[in-house]
N, C-alpha and C positions, 0 to 999 in steps of 0.2 A: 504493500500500500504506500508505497514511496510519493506516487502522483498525491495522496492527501495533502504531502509537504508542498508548502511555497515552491515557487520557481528553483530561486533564489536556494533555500535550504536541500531541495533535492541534486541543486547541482554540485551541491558540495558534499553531500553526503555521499554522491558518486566519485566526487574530488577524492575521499579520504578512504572511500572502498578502494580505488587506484593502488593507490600509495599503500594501503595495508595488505593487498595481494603482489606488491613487486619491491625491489628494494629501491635504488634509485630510477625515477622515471622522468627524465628529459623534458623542460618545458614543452616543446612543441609536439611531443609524443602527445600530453597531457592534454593540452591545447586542440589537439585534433581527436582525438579521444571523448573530449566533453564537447566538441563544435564549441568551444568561447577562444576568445583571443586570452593571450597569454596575459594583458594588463589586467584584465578581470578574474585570471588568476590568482593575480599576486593581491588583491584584494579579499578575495575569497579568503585565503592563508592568514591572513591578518583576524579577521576573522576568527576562522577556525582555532587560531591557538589561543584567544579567548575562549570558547567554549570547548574545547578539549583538554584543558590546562589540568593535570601537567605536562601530555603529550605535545608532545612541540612537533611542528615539521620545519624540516632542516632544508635551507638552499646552500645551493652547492651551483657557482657559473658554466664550471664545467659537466658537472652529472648530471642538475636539475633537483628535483626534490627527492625526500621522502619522507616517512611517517616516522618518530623516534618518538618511544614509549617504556614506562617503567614495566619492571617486571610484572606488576599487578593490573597491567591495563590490556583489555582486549578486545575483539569486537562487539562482546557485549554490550562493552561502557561505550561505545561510539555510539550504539542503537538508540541506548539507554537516553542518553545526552540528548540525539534528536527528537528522541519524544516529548523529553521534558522542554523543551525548548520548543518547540511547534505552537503556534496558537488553532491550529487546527484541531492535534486532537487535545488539547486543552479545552475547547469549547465542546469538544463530543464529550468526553468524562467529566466536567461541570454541567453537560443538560443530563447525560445519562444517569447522575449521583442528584440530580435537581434540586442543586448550591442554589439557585435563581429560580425566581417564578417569574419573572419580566425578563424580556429581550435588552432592555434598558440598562439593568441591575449587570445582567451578562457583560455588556459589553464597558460597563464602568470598573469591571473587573479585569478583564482583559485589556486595558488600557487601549481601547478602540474604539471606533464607532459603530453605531446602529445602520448606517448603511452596509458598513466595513463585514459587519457580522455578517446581513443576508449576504451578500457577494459569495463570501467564504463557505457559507450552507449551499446555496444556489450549485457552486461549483462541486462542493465535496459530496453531496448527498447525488450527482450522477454517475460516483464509485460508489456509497455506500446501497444505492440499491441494486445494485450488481450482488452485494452480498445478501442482500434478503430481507435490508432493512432501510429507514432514512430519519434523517432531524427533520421533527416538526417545531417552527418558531411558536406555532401558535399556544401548542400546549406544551413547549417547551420540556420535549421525549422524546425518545429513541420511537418511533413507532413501526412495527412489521413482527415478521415472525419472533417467537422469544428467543426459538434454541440459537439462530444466526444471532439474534442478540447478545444470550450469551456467550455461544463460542466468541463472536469479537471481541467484547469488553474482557471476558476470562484472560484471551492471548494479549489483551492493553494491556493488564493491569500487571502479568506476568512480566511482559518485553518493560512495562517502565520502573517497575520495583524491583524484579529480582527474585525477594526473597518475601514471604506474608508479613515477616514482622517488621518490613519497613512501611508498611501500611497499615496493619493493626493493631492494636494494642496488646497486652500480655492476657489482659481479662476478653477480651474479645476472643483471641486464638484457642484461647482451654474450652471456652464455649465450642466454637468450632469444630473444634477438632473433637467433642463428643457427639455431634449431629454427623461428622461428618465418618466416626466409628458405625455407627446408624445406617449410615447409607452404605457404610461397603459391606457390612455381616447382611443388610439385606439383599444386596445384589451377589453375593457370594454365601447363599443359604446354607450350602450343601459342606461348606469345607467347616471344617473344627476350628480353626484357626485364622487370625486377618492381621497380618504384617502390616504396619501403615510405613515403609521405608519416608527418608527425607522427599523424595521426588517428585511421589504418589501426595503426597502428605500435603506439599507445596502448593501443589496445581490444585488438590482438592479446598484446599482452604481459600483461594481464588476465584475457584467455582462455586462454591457455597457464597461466597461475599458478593459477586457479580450478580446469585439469584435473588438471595436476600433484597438488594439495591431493586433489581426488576421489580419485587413482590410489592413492594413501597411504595415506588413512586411509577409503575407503568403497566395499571390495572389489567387497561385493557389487549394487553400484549400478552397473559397467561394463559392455563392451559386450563382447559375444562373437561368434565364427562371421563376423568381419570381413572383407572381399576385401583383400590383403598388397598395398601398393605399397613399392617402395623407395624408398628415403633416403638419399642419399649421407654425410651425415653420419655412421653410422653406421661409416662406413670410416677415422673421424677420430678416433684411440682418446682423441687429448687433451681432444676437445670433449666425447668421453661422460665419461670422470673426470672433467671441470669439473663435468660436470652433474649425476654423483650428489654432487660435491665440496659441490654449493651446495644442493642439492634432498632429497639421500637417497633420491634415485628411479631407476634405471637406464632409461638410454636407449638400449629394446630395440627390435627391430622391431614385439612387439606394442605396449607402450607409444606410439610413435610414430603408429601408423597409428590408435589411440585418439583421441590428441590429432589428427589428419588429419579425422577422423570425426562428430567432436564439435562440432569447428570447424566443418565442410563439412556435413557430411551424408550420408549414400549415394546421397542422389537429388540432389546438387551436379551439376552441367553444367560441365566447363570450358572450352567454345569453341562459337561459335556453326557451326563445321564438325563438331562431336560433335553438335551441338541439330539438328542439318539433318538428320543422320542418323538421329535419335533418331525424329523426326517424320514420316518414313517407317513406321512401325512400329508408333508411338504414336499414337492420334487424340486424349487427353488432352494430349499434350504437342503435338500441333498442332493445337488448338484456342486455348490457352492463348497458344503462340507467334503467331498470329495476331492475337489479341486487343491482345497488346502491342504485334504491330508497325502494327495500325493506329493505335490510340493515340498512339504516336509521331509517326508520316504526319500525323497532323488533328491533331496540335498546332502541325507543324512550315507548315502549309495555313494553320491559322484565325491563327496568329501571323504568320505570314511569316518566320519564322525557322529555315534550316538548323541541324542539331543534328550538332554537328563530332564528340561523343563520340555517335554513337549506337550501334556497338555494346557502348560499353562502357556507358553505360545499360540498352538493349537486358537483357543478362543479367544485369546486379546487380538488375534489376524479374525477370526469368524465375526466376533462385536466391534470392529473398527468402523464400518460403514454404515453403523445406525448410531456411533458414537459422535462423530466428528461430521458436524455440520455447515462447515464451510473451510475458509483458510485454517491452518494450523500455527499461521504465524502474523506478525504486523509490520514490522521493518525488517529482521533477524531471520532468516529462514536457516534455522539450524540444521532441521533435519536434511534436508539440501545438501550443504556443506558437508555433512557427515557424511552422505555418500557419495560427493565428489570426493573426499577424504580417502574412502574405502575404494573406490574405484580406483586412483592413482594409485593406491598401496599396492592392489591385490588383483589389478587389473579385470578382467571381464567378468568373473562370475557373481558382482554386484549389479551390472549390464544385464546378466540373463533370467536371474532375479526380480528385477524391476519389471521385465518383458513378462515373467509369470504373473505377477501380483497384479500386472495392469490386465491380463484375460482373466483374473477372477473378480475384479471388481470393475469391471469395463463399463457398464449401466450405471455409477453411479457420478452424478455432476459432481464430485469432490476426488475424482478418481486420482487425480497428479497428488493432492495432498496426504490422501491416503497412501498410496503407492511409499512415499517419503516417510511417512509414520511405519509402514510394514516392514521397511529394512532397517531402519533406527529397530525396532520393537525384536527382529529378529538376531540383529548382531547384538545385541545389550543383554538379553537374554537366552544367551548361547555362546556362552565365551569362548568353549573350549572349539568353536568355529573359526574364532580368530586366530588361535593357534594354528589350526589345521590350513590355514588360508597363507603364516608366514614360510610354512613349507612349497608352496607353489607360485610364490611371486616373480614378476618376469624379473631378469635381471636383465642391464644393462651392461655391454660390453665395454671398457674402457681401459686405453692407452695410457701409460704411464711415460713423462718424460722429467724427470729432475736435474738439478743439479749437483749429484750426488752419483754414487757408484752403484753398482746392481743389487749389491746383497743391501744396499738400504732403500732402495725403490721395492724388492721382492717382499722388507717389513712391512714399508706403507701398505701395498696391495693385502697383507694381512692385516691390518690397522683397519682397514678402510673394509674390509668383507666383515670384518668383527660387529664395528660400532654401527655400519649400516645391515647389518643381517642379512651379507648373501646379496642385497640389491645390486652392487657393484661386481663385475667380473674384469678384476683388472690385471693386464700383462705387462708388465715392463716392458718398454722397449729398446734393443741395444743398436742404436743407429749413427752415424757420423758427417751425417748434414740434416740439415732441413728438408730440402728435397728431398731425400728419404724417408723422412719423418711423416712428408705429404702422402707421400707413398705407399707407404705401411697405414696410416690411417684412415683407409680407405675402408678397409676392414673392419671399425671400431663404430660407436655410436657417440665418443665425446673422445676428446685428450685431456688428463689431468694431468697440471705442470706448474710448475712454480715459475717458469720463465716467461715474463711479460708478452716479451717480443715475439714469440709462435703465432704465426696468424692462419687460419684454414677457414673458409666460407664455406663450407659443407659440411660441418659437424662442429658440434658445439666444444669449445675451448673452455676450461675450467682451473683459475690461476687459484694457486694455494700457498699457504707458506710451506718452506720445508717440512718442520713441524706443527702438524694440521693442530687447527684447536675447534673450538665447539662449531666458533661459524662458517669454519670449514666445511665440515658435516651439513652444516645447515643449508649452504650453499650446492654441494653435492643432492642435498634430497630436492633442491627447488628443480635442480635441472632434470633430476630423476622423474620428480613428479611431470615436469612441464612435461616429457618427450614422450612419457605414454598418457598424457591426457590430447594431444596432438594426434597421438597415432592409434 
């Protein structure tokens, strides 16, 4: 949802995605990259190292820029930073929390004007009804479907805080996190047991807060004609006063089975002895289960690797498509990243992967976001796949030339197969010009060399010191990564 941002803030946050994907990048690279002139560049930067402070970017007349950042800073806090800085969705999470009951009040807030405001709704509400919902001035709400509702505002509140207790209180969270024990023993009837890890725990307290907000203040956005589960809570008269104590919301039975709903879905599954059953019945629902379970099987075949959680796999891939009701993300598409991650690691079999999960959820309009939630869901929950996966990485073939004698080029080439595991397959080479260096590396897919001056247009050059140090390595994996994301 980048286009929600200003002009202005979207061309910068491509500005500093540049820079945080390469090391130095050349004004005019830059330049022609973002279609701006390079004086509005160097404005942009000015800028930016105000609002990314402490992260500085560095010019250089000869290199151009790049992004320099402490150890504690990462893409996160970039995303982070332009959310909190946007007045766009500043004005979507001020009407959707309904801080304001006047358009006036709003924009006395935002330090703007009342023309300023409809322009910015005018403009953003023909992406927000792309997602299933839009800002009304009038009643001053989010109005359309609820689940799109809250899936968006869930991923706001997630992408601009991080973490729930930067947004809630301490007495708020224990509340929380007892409605939100509620909701997972009831969508998980069958098992003994309910882990609430950090992860799970996070998002859910996100999502509970996001419906809460819904139930309050955007009536007529809920659900109706719901099937009643009980709530043991509900018998717990201290827990329900905590919770209108901290929330101003009564925790009824409809209320509850809302937030159950919202979360879940109606077509949520909770055990794979209800899916067996279902599957008799259903030829959608067991075609669907099949599809998964061979997926599984010929992953667990072509790897050789048993899958110790499979059926808890198994139905987080079957409930993903009645889970997730629109995007999974708002600036920050992790799950993305992760598997362009795994791809460059481990090369195709995250590729054929994707190509499975997108023929078993091909019908539904969230299909790309799913797809991205299935292989994050399946690599995190299958470890001993990643292992299996550093035994068959392509390597890269690469020419050794130093300044130095053979048995200490023959150490690097073991230095370097070590610390990169195997990625690198490098040969020393024993040669007596350059010309023949061109010549023999014809054979190779990069030279690594400590000598400036080797120049080749056909394969990539890779300058190190004698002795390599970390960003040696780091350097080595950028080119590793770049040449099989290329090919």
């Amino acid at each position: 949802m980048k286009e929600i941002l200003s002009s202005r803030s979207k061309r910068q946050l491509e500005l500093v995605e540049l820079l945080a994907d390469n090391d130095w990048v050349p004004f005019i690279v830059a330049s022609e990259s973002l279609n701006v002139p390079v004086k509005t560049l160097k404005s942009d930067i000015i800028e930016l190292e105000s609002l990314l402070a402490p992260a500085t970017i560095e010019s250089s007349k000869k290199y151009g820029i790049r992004f320099a950042r402490s150890f504690d800073f990462c893409k996160t806090s970039i995303y982070q930073k332009f959310i909190k800085n946007s007045v766009e969705f500043q004005l979507i999470e001020k009407i959707f929390l309904h801080n304001f009951s006047t358009i006036v009040d709003l924009a006395d807030n935002l330090y703007t004007s009342v023309s300023t405001i409809k322009r910015i709704v005018l403009r953003v509400n023909q992406l927000l009804q792309v997602e299933g919902f839009t800002i009304n001035l009038k009643k001053m709400q989010l109005v359309g479907d609820p689940h799109s509702i809250c899936n968006f505002m869930q991923h706001y509140f997630y992408e601009k805080y991080g973490v729930a207790e930067s947004l809630l209180t301490t007495s708020q969270l224990a509340i929380l996190d007892q409605v939100g024990l509620q909701i997972i023993k009831k969508s998980t009837s069958n098992e003994p047991s309910h882990n609430l890890d950090f992860s799970l725990l996070n998002r859910l307290r996100f999502y509970t807060y996001t419906v809460i907000n819904l139930l309050k203040h955007n009536s007529e956005n809920q659900l109706h004609d719901l099937p009643e589960k009980e709530f043991a809570i509900l018998n717990d008269s201290y827990a329900c006063d905590e919770f209108y104590s901290q929330f101003h919301l009564s925790l009824s039975p409809t209320n509850l089975n809302i937030f159950f709903y919202l979360i879940f879905s109606d077509q949520y599954v909770d055990s794979l002895s209800t899916l067996r059953n279902l599957i008799k019945v259903d030829r959608n629902a067991l075609l669907k289960y099949q599809k998964i379970e061979k997926l599984l099987q010929e992953i667990e075949k072509k790897m050789d690797c048993k899958c110790d959680n499979f059926d808890t796999i198994f139905m987080r891939l079957y409930n993903l498509d009645c889970q997730i009701h629109g995007r999974t993300y708002i600036l920050h598409n992790k799950n993305k990243e992760f598997l362009t991650s795994i791809k460059n690691l481990y090369g195709h079999l995250p590729m054929e992967l994707s190509h499975a999960l997108q023929a078993i959820f091909y019908s539904n309009p969230y299909k790309e976001y799913i797809v991205y939630e299935a292989i994050s869901i399946l690599f995190t929950n299958w470890p001993s796949l990643l292992d299996r996966l550093e035994y068959s990485t392509p390597t890269l073939k690469a020419c050794l030339l130093f300044n130095s004698g053979l048995d200490y080029m023959n150490m690097l080439s073991e230095r370097i197969n070590y610390y990169l595991r195997g990625r690198f397959s490098c040969t020393p080479l024993q040669v007596t010009s350059l010309d023949q260096l061109e010549k023999e590396a014809s054979a190779y897919d990069c030279i690594i060399t400590n000598i400036p001056e080797i120049y080749n247009n056909s394969i990539p050059i890779i300058v190190i010191p004698l002795i390599p140090d970390a960003k040696s390595f780091d350097k080595l994996m950028l080119v590793y990564e770049d040449y099989f994301d290329k090919n």
